[in-house]
Structure formats: C-alpha cells, structure tokens
N, C-alpha and C positions, 0 to 999 in steps of 0.2 A: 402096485403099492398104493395106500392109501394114503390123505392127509394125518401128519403125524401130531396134529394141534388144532383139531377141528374143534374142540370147546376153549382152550386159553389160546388162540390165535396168535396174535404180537404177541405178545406175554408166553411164548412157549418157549423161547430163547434162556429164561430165567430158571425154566426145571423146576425142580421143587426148594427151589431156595425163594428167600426173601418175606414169605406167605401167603395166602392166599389172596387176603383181603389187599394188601400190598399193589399185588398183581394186577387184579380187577380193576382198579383204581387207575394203575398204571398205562392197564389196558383202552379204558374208556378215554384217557385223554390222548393219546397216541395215535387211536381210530378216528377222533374229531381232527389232531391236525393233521392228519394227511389224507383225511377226504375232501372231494371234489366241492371248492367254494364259487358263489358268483361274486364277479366281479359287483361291487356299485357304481362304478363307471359309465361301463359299456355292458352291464347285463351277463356276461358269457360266463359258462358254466365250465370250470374246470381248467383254468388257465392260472388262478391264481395261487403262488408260493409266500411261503414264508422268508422274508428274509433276512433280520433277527427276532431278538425277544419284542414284539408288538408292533412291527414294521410288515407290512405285505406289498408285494405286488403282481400286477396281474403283467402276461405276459404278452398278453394279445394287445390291449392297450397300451400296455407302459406306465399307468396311473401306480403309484405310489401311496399308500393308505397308513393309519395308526389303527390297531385294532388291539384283542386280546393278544395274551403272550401265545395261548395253543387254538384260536380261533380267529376268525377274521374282524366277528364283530361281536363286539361285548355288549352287554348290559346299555350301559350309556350311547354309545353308536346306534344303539336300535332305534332310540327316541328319536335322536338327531340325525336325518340321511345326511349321506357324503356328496349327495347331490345338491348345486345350488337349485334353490326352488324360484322358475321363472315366472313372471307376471305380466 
C-alpha cells in the first residue's frame, strides 16, 4: 500500500473539510513546530520541545527559552542571541 497523504501530509487528517487554503495554512505551521530545532544553548539539533504557548525547552541541556508560539525563535530573538556575549 501506498502513502495515502503524500501531497496534504498533516493536513490529510482533515479530509476534504474545512478548505483548501485553510489546510495549507494549517499544514505549514504544524511542519515548522514539530520539526527538528537547535538549541541556543548548547547548539544540538533536535532535542528541543515545546512546552507551552512560547516556552521551549531543550532536553539535552535543560535550558528553558521564550520563543515564538509555533517556532523556537521569532523575529525579535533573531536580532538578540539567548547567548550571553563574552568579552
């Protein structure tokens, strides 16, 4: 048997309800939060969860972060690293 959602992937759960554009929408932010983030910590890839709305944390360190609601680091976090800068 073949994959039964090989173009609306996440989004195939939903059927032909809701619309299209809905979906895609849905779909693209679904695939950002639960793909593989690095930590700013300690660098490591794929260890970090969400764990509520703009709270993350990595698992390998234990570092605790403010980011976006469906991503680790938003907008303003980019500017500013979560790293203190030594001298």
């Amino acid at each position: 048997m073949g994959k039964r959602t090989k173009v609306v992937g996440i989004a195939g759960r939903f059927g032909p309800r809701y619309g299209a554009t809905l979906r895609k929408r849905w779909k693209q932010i679904m695939e950002a939060r639960y793909a593989e983030h690095t930590c700013p910590q300690c660098g490591i890839k794929g260890y970090v969860k969400r764990i509520s709305v703009g709270l993350w944390k990595c698992e390998k360190c234990g570092a605790i972060f403010a980011g976006a609601a469906y991503v680790p680091v938003s907008g303003l976090n980019k500017a500013w690293s979560a790293k203190p800068q030594r001298r």
